[in-house]
C-alpha positions in Angstrom: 4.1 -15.1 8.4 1.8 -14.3 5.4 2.9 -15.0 2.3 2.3 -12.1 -0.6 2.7 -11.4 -4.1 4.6 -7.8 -4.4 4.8 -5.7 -7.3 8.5 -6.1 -8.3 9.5 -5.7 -11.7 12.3 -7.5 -12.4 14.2 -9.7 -15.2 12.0 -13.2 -15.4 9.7 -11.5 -12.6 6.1 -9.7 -12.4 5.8 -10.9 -8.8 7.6 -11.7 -5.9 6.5 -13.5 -3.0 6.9 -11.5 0.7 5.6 -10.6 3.8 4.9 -6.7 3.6 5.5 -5.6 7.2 5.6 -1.8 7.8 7.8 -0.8 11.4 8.2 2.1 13.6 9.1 5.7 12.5 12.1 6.9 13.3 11.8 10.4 14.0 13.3 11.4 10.9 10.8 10.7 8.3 8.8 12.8 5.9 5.6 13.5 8.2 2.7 11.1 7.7 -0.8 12.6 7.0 -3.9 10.8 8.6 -1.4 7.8 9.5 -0.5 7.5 6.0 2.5 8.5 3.7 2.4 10.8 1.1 -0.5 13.2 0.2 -3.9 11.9 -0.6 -5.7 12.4 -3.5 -8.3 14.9 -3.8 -11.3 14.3 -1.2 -14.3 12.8 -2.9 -17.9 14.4 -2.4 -18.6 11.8 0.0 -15.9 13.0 2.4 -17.5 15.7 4.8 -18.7 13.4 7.9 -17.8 10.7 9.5 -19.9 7.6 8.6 -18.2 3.7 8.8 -21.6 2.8 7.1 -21.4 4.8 3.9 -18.8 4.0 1.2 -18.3 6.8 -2.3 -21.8 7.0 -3.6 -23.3 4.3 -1.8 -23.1 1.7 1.5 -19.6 0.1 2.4 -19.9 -3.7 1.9 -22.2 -5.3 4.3 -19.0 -7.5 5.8 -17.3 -4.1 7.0 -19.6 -2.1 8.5 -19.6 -3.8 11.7 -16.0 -3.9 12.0 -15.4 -0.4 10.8 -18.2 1.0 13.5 -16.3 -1.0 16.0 -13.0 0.1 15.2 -14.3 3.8 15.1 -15.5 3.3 19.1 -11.8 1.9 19.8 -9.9 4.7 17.8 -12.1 7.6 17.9 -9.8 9.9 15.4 -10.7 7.0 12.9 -12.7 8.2 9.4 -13.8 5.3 7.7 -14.0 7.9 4.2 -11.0 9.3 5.0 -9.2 6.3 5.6 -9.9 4.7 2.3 -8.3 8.1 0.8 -5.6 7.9 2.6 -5.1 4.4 1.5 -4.9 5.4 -2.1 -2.3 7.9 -1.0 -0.1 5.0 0.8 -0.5 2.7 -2.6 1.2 5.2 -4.4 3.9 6.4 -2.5 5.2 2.8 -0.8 5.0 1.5 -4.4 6.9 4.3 -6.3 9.5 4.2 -3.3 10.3 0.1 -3.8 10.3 1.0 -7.3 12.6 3.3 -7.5 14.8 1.6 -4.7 14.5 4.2 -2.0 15.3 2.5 0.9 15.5 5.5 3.2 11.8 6.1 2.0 10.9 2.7 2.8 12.5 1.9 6.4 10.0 4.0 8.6 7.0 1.5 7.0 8.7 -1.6 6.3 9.6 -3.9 9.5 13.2 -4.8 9.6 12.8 -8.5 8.8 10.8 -7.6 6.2 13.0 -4.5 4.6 15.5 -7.3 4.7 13.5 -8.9 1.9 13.3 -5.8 0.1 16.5 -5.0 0.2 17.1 -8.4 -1.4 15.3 -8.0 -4.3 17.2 -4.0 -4.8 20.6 -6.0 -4.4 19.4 -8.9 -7.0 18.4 -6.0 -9.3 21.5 -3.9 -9.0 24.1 -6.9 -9.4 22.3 -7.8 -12.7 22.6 -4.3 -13.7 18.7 -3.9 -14.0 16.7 -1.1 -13.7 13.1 -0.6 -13.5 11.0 2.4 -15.1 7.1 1.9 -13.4 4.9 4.6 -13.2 2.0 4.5 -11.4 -0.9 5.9 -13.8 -4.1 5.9 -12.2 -5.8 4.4 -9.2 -9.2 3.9 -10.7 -11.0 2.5 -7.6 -10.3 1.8 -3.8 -12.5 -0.1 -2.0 -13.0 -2.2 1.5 -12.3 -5.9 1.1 -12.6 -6.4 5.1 -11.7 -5.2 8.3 -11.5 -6.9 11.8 -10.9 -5.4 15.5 -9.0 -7.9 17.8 -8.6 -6.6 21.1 -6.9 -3.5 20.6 -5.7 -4.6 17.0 -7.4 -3.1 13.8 -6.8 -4.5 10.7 -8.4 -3.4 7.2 -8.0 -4.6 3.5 -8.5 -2.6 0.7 -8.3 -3.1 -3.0 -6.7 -1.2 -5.6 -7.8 -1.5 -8.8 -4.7 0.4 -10.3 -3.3 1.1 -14.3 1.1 1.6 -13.9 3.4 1.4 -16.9 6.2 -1.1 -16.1 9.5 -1.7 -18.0 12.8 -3.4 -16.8 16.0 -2.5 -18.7 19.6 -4.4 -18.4 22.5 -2.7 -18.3 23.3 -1.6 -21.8 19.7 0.2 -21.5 17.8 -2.8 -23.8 13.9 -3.3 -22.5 13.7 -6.9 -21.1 10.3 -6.4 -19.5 7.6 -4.7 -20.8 6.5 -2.8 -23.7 7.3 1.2 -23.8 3.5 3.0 -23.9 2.0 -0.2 -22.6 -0.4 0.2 -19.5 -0.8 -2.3 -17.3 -4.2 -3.1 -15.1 -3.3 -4.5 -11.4 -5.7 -5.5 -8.6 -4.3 -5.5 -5.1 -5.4 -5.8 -1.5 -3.4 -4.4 0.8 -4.0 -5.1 4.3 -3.1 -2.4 6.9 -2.9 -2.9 10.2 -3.1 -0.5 13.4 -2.7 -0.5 17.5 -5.6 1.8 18.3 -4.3 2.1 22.3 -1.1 3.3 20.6 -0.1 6.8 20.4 1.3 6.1 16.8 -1.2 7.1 14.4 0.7 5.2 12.0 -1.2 2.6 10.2 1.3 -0.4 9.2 0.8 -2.3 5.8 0.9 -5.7 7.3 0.3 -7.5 4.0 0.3 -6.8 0.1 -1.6 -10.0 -2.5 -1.9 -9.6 -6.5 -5.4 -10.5 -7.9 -4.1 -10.6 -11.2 
């Protein structure tokens, strides 16, 4: 299991350490757009061909073009600008879910071990009469960190370099984390993982890490 660092804000906590799986739909989730939750952000210039060797105004990283040419002959609905998009989109709405404790929101794309873990941390919070007030501002830049095509198996990492206001309040409403206006800069890769001989088009976050 791989051990990550996940945005939870919570009394004497800025990160916790989990394994980030996400698990099968279940029929009855909000419908996923490119293999992604939640709606992407606005489609950058770079966006109207397929090309695994071009990245937003320039090349992708030498290390993934290989990988993401390969992965495109496995899974040929794969858009290496699209998917970075897409990712952006899947930052934002898996984060503001845990944040806000939405488990519903969260089971389609969290494994069950690993919603366990989750669910752990929404439990600690509630018994200590916390809550959290995050707000993801801006994603200022998403970028490929790698990407790898094991057999059928694609897997691609992609950091977010991210601004979110974060506040954690007890139970009589007093800020214990945090500072009200204050904007916070985080760097994450998230690694997202994907069966391309599956009829899924579901791409699983298979692992979340904090560069800060």
């Amino acid at each position: 299991m791989i051990e990550i660092v996940f945005l939870a804000m919570l009394a004497g906590f800025i990160a916790l350490r989990l394994v980030s799986v996400l698990g099968r739909r279940t029929g009855e989730e909000k419908p996923v757009r490119d293999g992604f939750p939640g709606e992407p952000p606005a489609a950058p210039p770079a966006l109207e061909k397929r090309n695994p060797s071009r990245g937003f105004g320039g090349e992708w990283p030498v290390a993934v073009r290989e990988p993401l040419n390969a992965i495109t002959q496995a899974d040929r609905t794969f858009d290496a600008d699209a998917f970075l998009n897409n990712a952006q989109a899947a930052y934002r709405h898996i984060l503001e879910a845990f944040w806000r404790g939405d488990r519903a929101e969260l089971k389609p794309y969290v494994a069950d071990d690993v919603l366990a873990q989750f669910e752990q941390v929404l439990d600690a919070r509630a018994a200590d009469g916390l809550t959290v007030e995050n707000s993801l501002i801006a994603i200022d830049r998403a970028e490929y960190v790698s990407a790898a095509l094991d057999g059928a198996m694609a897997e691609i990492a992609v950091r977010f370099d991210a601004r979110i206001t974060a506040l954690t309040k007890n139970a009589a409403g007093a800020v214990i984390e945090g500072t009200p206006g204050e904007t916070v800069e985080t760097h994450d890769v998230w690694t997202f993982s994907r069966n391309t001989h599956a009829a899924d088009p579901v791409w699983l976050l298979t692992a979340t890490d904090s560069e800060d």
